[in-house]
C-alpha positions in Angstrom: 11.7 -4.9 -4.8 12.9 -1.3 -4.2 10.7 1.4 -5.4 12.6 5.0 -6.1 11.1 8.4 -5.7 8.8 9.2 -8.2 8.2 5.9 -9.4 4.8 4.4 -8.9 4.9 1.8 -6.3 3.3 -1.4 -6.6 0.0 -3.0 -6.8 -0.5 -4.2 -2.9 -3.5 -6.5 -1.8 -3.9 -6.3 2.2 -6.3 -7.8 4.8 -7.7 -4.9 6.7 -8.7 -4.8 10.4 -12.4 -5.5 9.4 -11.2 -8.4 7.2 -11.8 -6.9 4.1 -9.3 -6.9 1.2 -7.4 -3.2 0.7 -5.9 -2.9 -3.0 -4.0 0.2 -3.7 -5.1 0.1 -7.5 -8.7 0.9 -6.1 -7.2 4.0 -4.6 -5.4 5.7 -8.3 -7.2 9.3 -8.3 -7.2 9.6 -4.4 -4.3 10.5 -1.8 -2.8 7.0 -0.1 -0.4 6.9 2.6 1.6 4.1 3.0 3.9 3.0 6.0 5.7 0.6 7.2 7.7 0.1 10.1 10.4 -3.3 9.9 10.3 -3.9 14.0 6.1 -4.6 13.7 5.9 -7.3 11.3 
């Protein structure tokens, strides 16, 4: 699913390195960096 510039991107639930569960809707109000590299998957 491609996301443009200036379009909101996606609700995205992640396991985090301590094992807890990293949603991106908790993060609406705050700065969130997102990146991901295709060769590290």
């Amino acid at each position: 699913m491609p996301v443009l510039i200036g379009e909101p991107a996606p609700d995205i639930d992640l396991p985090d390195d301590g094992g807890d569960r990293w949603r991106l809707s908790d993060q609406r109000g705050r700065a969130a960096v997102l990146v991901f590299h295709r060769h590290l998957a």
